[in-house]
N, C-alpha and C positions, 0 to 999 in steps of 0.2 A: 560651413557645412550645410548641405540645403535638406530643408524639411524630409524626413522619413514619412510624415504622416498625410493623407489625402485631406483637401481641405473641407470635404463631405461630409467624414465624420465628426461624431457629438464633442468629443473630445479627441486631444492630442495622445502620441502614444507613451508618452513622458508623462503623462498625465493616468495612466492607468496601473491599477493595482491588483494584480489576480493573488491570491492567497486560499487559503483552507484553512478549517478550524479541525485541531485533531486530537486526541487525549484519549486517557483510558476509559472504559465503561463509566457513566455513570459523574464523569470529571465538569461535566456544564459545558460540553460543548454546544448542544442545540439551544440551550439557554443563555447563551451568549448570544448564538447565531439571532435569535430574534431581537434581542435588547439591539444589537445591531440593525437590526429591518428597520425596526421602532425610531432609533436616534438618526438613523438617516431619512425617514420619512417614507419610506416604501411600505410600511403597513402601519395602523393608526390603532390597533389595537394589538396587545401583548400575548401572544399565544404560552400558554405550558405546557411543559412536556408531560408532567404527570394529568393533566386534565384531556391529553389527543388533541389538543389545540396546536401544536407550533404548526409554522409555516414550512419546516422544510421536511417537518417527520409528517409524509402526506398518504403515506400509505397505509391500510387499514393495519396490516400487522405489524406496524410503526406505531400508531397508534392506540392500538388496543396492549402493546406491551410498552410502550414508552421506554423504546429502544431505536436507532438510528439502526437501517438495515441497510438504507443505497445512500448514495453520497445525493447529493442537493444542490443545485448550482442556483446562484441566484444572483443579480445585477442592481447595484443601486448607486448612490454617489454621495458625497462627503465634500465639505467644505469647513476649513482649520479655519475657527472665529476668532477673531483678537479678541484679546484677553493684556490685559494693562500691566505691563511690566513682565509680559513671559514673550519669549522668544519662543516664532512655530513657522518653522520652513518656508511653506507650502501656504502663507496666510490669505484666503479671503480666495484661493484657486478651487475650482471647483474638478474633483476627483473622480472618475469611473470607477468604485468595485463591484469583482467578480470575483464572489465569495463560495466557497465550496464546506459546508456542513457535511465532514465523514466520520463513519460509523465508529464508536470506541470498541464494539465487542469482537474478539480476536478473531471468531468467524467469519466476519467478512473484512478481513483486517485487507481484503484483494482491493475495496474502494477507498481506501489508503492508498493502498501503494500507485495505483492508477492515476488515481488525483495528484500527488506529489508529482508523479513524474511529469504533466501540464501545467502546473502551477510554479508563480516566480517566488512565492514566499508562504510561508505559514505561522498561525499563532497557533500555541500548544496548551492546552491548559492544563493545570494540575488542580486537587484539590488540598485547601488552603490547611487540611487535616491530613491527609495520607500521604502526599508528596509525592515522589517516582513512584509511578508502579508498573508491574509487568508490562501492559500494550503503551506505556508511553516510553518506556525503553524501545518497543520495537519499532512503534512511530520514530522516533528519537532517529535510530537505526535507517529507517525509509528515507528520511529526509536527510540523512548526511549522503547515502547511497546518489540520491539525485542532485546533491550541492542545493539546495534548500535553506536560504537564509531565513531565521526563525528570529520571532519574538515572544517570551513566558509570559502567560498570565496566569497567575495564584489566584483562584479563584476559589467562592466558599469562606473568605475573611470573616464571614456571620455566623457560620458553625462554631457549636462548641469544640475547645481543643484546637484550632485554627493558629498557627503561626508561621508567619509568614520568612524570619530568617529560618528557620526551618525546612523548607523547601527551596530557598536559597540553597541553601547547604547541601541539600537532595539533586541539585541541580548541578551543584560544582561537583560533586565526589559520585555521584553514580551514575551522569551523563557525560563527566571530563569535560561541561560546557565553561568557556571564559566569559562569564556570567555578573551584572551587574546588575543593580535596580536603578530604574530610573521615575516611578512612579509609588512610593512606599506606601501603603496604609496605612490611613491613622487609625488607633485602635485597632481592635481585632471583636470575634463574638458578638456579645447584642450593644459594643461600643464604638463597632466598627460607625467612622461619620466622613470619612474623607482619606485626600492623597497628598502626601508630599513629594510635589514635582522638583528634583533632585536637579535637575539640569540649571529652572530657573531659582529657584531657591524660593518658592511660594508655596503656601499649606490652600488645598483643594477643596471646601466643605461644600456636602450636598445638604440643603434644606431636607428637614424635617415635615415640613408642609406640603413638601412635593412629593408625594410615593410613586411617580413615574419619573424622581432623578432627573428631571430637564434641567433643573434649576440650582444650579450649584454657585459659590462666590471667591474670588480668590482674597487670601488674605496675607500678611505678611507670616513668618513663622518667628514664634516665642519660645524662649526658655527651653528643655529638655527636643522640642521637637526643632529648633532651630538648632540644635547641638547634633543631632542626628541626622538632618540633612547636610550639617557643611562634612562630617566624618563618611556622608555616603557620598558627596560630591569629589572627596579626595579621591577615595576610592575607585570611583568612577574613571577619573581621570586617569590612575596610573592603570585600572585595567583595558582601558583603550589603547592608552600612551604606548603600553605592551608590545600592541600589532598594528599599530598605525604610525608612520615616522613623521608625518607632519605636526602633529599632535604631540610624539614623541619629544623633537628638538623643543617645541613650547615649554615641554612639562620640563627637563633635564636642564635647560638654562631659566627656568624658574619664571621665566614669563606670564603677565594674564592675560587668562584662558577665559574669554566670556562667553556666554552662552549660542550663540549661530557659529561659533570656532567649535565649540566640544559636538555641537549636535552637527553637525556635518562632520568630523569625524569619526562619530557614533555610526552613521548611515556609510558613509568608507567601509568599518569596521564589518559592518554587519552583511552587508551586502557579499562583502568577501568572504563571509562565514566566517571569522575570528571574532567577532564578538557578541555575545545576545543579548538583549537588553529586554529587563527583568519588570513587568509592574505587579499590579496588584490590587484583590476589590471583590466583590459579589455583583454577579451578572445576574441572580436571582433579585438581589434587593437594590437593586440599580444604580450602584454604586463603582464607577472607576468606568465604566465600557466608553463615553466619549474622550479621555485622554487614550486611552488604549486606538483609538481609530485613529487621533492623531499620532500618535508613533506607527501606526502602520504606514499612514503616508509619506512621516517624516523617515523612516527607517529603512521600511521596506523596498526592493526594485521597483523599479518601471520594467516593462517588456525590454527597454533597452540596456537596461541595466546587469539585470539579469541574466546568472551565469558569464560573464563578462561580456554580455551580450551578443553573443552568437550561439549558433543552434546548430552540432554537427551531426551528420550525417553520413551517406557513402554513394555517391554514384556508380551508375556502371559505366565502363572504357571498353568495352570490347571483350573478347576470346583471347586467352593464352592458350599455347601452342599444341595441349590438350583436348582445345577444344571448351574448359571450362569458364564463366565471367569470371570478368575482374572489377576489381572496384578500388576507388578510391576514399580517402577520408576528404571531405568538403564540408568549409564552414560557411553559414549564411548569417549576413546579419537583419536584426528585424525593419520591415519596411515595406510600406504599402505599394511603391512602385517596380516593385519585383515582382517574379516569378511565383503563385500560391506555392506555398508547404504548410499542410498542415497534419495534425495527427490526431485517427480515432482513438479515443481511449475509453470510450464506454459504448456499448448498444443496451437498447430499452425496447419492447416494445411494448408501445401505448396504447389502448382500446379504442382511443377514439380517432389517433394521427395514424397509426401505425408503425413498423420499425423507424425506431430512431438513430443517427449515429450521431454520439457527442465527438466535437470536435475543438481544439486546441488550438488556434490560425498561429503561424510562427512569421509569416511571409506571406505580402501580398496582397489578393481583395480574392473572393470567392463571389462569386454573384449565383442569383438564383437564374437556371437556365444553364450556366456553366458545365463541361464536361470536365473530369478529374481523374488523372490516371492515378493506379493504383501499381505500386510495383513489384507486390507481390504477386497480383494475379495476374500481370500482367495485360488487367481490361481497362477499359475507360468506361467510366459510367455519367450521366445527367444530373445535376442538383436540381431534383425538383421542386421543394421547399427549404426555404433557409429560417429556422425558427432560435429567437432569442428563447431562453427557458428561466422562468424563474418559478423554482419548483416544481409542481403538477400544473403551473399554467402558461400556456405557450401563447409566444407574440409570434407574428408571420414578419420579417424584415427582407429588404432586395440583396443586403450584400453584407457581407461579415469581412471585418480590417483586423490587421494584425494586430495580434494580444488578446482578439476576442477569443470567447469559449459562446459555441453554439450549436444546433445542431440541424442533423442533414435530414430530410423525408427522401426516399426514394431510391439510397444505394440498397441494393442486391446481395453483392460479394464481399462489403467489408467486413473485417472483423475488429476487436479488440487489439491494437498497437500497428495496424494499418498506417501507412503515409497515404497521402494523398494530394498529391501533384498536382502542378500543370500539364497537361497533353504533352507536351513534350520536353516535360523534365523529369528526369529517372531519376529520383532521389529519395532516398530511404533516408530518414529517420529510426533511433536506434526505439525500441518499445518496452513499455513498461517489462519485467519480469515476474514471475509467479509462484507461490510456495506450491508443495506439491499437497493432494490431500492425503486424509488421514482416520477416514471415515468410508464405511460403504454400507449400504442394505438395499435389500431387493425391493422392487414394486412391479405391484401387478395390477390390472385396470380390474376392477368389478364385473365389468360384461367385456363381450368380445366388442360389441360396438365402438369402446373407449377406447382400445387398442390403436386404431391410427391417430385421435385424438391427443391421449397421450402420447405417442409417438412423437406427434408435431409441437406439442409442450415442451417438451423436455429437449427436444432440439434446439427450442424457441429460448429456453431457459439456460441452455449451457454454451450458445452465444453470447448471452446477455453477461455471464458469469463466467472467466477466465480457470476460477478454483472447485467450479460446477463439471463433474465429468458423466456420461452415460456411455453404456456401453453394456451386448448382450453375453452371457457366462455362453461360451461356444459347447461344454455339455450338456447344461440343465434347458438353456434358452432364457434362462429367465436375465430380464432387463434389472441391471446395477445401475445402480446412482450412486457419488463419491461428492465427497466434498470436506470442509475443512474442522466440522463437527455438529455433533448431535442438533442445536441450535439449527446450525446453517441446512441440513436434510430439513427440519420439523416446517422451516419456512417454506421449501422448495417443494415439499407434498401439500403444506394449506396453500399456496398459490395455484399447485395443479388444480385445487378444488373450485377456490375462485373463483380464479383469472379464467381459468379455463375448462373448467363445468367437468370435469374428470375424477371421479372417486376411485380410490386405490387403495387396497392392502398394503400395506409395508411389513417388511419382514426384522427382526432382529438387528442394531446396527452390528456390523463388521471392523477389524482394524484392517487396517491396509500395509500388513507386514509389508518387508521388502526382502529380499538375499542379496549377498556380497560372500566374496572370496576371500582366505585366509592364507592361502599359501601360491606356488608360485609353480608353470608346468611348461619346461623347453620348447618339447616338440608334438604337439597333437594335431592326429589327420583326423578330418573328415573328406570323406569320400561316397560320390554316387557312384555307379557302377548298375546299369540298366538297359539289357539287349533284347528285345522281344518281338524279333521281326524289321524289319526295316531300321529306319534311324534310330540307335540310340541314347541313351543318355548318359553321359562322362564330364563329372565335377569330379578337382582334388584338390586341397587344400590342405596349409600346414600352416599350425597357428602356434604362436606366445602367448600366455597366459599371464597375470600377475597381479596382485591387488594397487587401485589406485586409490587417490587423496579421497576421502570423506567429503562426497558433492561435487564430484569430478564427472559421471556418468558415465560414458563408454567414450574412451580415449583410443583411437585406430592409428597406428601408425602402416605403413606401405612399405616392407622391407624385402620386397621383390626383386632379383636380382638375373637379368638372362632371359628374359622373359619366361619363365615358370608358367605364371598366368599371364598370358595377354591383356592389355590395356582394357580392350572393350569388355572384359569378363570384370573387370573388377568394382564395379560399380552394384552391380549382382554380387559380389561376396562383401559389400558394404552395406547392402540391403540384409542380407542374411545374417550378419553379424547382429545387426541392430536389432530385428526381428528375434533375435534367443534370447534379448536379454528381456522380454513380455514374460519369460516363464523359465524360472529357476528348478535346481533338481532337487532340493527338500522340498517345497511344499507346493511348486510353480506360480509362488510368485515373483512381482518384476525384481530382476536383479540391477544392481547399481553401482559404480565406482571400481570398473574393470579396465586395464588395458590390455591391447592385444595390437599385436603385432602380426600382420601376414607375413610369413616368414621363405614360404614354398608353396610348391603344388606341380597340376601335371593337366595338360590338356591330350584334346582328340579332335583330330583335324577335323574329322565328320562328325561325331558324337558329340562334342562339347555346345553349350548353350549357356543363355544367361539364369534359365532355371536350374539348370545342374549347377551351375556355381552356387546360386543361391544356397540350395539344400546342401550341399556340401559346406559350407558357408557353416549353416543353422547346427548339423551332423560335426563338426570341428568343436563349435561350443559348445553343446551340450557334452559331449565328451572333457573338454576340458573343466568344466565347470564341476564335474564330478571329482578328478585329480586334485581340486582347486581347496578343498576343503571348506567345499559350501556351509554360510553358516545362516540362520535366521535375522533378522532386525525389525524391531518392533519402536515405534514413536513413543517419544520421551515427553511428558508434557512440563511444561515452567508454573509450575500451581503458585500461586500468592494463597494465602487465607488470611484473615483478618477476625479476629474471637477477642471476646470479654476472655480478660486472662486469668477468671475464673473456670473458663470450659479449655485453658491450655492443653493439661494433661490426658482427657478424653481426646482432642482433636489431632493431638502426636501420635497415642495412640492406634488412633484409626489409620492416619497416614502412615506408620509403619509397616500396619496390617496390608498395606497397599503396595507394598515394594519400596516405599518413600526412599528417596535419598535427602532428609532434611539437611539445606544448605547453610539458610541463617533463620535467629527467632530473634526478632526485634521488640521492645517495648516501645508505644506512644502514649502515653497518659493513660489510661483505664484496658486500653488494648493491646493485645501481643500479635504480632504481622511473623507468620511463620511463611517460608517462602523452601522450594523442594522441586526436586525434579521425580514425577511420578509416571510411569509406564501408564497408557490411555487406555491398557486395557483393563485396569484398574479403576478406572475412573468414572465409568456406568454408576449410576444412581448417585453419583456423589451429593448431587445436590437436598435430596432427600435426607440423605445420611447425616450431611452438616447440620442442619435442620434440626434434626433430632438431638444430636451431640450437643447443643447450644442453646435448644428454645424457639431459635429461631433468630439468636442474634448473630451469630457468625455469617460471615459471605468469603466466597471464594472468588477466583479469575485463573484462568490456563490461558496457552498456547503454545503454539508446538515449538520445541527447542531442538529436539537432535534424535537420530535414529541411533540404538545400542544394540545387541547381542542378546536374545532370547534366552533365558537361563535354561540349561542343557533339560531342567528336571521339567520344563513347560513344553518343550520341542513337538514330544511325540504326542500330545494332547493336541496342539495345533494342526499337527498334520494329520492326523486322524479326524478333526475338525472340518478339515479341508477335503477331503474325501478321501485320505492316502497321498502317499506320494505320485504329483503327478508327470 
């Protein structure tokens, strides 16, 4: 097979390791990320999170709250050291990673899902005390979503309460992962000193004299901890042997299994996403993070690996007989002497470059100068600069090779899940997808002068942001901002001020009710009917009503028969349809999970247009939506709480007072993890509240789970809220 890769680039594409670090709030992901910078050599001193020091949390309200807000890309390299009597893939080959630090907080869980969907692998981290918690479930969720081969790291083994089979167990029963260790901690708490590498059967100690962990020795294992690596090695085996058959005939006719046989069916294993492979350590106290890099390399894909190494897409083939494109499904595999595909999956803009488009290369070489079709918009635009990124500091490079991640200066028209072609390859790539939000409040600039200012912010900002929405209330005038909660708005007004020198009022936040239909309605007309001199206007329409699946949206089917409505009118009564469901008949807002069926109607040879179907169209739904037995739905949140289980009964309490549905109350040593699904509109000041109930020692976590049905006795308070029925 001949080379995929250009003989130009630094490294081969076999050679390269693109991944993200992703976990719940608070889980050590940034502080991994740097112990990472550190042990590769890319930065010579240790930043913290909690001091505004890390490398990738570079933004000021990153760092002034010592929270991950955007994702972080950053480039460095690895090279697997022998080590005397352990077997390691990959030895003495020197590695590209392109590593991706994304945010734990559920608010901007959108540089999650973004990153997953460009990236060949990720490590997850949990804390070596709380185990699964809410966003590493939905993380968990993101990456099975994108086929995302994954490896755990328990990390926090230095905390008090830390155990490690523990979140083993968290790992198998409430992520259903085929989950082993391959890396065990020895000790745990303030006796955490090392790893028992499971594969080779050697105990891992890190020197005590080295508090930057460089220095670690391997040694043979004794007694209790040699009794527990060969029971975790068995282990090991039969949960690969499981889903791997080469492995499997070794294990079942009893064959030895030596260590480059098990670790190459491990990386089989995992690549296919049937196995994950489990270590373990403190990325704070420097302990575990260089075996952990080597299973990244030994475990993890290459670009060619990955996904079973092709990248599918949809071309376009021409016009069917309608007149509308067609397409097809096409798979590419990765390689520099192809045709470019690549995919935007973030925009930034910078103050000092200007808009950025991060980019994803699948296929091919991008050079700077290069033009790049686009096949949504169907334009072709110029690469004016091609910038590596590592963090907030950009390298200028001539050309980006497949598996890189980089990004563009100079497009115009991309957006967020953009493909971006060759000049004459029409090929789409399928694009991240997005929760919807669940938050709103008004802002208003302080002077009129601010007004086109923020205008152009807030444009500037819901580019950048897929879960970031603007938009003006068509009675009041006043400009809405949405997003995924309290958090994610508080960041998006201090950046107007910033970034962008724009002071603003904010109003109250809002929920972002939604309506849906409960019952079911044959035959409803809408009808225009408009004579006022000369030409006029004749839409009719007859529509089925009926409630659909839960996150289905507006499902149309065409059940025209005889031509009723004419061909060319119907594309105007598919605009019209979609346009009703912006505004519901309780409280007008967006309704969701409707199907309708065009069932009839009636033209005018002179009279009829594409705007009269339209309103006829809009005039059918609203009428049906009334029959329909419109109902409200209001956002459901997935609370975790975490309290000394001394402040238990106060914190239930309160949660009941809030609508709570409590789900499960868990005990972990000194704490009780009460977990619930609570209405958001309940959930203003929460965090004050817990505060008080507790001292100060409880903490919470949300994110949105599911829209339900407004209790009838709330209805008319909301819609009275809303200004009446509108």
């Amino acid at each position: 097979m001949a080379s995929v890769s250009s003989p130009d680039r630094k490294a081969p594409l076999e050679r390269y390791r693109n991944f993200g670090i992703a976990a719940h709030i608070d889980g050590g992901k940034t502080t991994l990320s740097e112990r990472i910078l550190f042990y590769t050599g890319m930065i010579h001193k240790i930043g913290e999170t909690h001091e505004g020091s890390a490398t990738t949390d570079w933004m000021e309200q990153e760092q002034e709250r010592g929270i991950t807000i955007t994702s972080a890309a950053v480039t460095t390299n690895w090279k697997q050291l022998p080590a005397e009597g352990c077997c390691k893939l990959f030895e003495n080959e020197n590695f590209q990673l392109n590593v991706i630090d994304t945010p734990g907080h559920v608010d901007f869980t959108a540089e999650v899902e973004r990153s997953l969907r460009v990236l060949d692998g990720a490590i997850v981290v949990f804390c070596g005390v709380a185990g699964v918690q809410p966003q590493t479930q939905t993380v968990w969720r993101q990456a099975t979503k994108y086929n995302v081969p994954r490896i755990c790291f328990v990390n926090k083994m230095d905390r008090t309460g830390a155990n490690f089979n523990n979140v083993l167990n968290d790992i198998r029963t409430k992520l259903g992962a085929n989950a082993a260790p391959v890396l065990i901690p020895i000790g745990a708490e303030d006796q955490l000193c090392g790893q028992i590498d499971v594969v080779n059967q050697k105990a891992i100690y890190y020197s005590d004299s080295d508090r930057m962990g460089s220095t670690y020795e391997i040694r043979e294992l004794e007694g209790e901890l040699k009794d527990i690596a060969e029971e975790a090695l068995e282990e090991l085996k039969g949960a690969v042997a499981d889903v791997d058959e080469e492995l499997a005939d070794l294990f079942l006719m009893e064959e030895p299994i030596d260590a480059p046989t098990l670790k190459a069916a491990i990386r089989r294993a995992c690549i296919a996403n049937k196995f994950i492979p489990v270590t373990g350590g403190s990325a704070f106290k420097n302990k575990g993070v260089q075996g952990l890099l080597d299973a990244v390399v030994d475990y993890l894909p290459s670009p060619l690996e990955a996904k079973l190494a092709t990248v599918t897409g949809t071309v376009a083939t021409g016009l069917d007989e309608n007149g509308y494109e067609t397409f097809e499904t096409r798979e590419i595999i990765p390689s520099d002497d192809d045709k470019p595909v690549a995919l935007a999956f973030k925009l930034w803009a910078d103050k000092f470059v200007g808009s950025l488009v991060f980019i994803r290369v699948y296929t091919g070489v991008i050079r700077k100068g290069d033009t790049v079709y686009n096949p949504r918009t169907r334009k072709r635009e110029r690469v004016g600069r091609l910038l590596q990124i590592q963090a907030n500091v950009h390298t200028d490079v001539n050309e980006v090779y497949s598996g890189d991640i980089a990004a563009i200066v100079g497009l115009k028209n991309a957006t967020t899940g953009d493909t971006l072609a060759a000049d004459d390859f029409d090929f789409t790539l399928e694009p991240p997808t997005f929760p919807d939000t669940v938050i709103s409040m008004a802002v208003e600039p302080l002077t009129k002068a601010d007004q086109e200012k923020m205008s152009n912010a807030l444009q500037r900002l819901s580019a950048e942001d897929p879960t970031f929405r603007v938009k003006t209330d068509a009675e009041t005038g006043q400009t809405i901002i949405a997003g995924m909660g309290e958090l994610h708005l508080d960041i998006i007004v201090d950046r107007l001020k910033r970034e962008f020198k724009v002071e603003a009022n904010t109003g109250k936040p809002q929920i972002a009710y939604r309506e849906t239909i409960t019952k079911s309605a044959d035959r409803v007309q809408g009808k225009l009917v408009k004579q006022s001199g000369g030409r006029g206007q004749y839409g009719d329409v007859v529509i089925a009503m009926r409630p659909g699946e839960r996150g289905t949206g507006l499902k149309i089917a065409n059940k025209i028969v005889g031509g009723a409505i004419p061909k060319e009118y119907m594309n105007a009564v598919y605009a019209g349809l979609n346009e009703a469901m912006n505004s519901g008949s309780v409280a007008g807002y967006p309704v969701e999970d409707v199907e309708v069926d065009v069932i009839d109607g009636s033209y005018h040879e002179v009279d009829s247009n594409e705007n009269a179907f339209k309103m006829a169209a809009i005039f059918a739904m609203k009428n049906a939506f009334a029959k329909c037995a419109p109902v409200l739905l209001e956002p459901i949140m997935a609370v975790e709480v975490v309290t000394p289980a001394e402040n238990q009964g106060d914190i239930m309490g309160d949660l009941n007072r809030r609508r709570a549905m409590v789900k499960n109350m868990e005990h972990k040593g000194s704490e009780c993890v009460l977990t619930a699904d609570v209405p958001l509109a309940e959930m203003f000041g929460y965090s004050t509240d817990i505060r008080t109930l507790s001292k100060g020692l409880a903490s919470y976590s949300m994110e949105p789970s599911h829209f339900e049905q407004v209790p009838q006795n709330l209805v008319n308070d909301i819609v009275k809220a809303r200004g009446g029925n509108k």
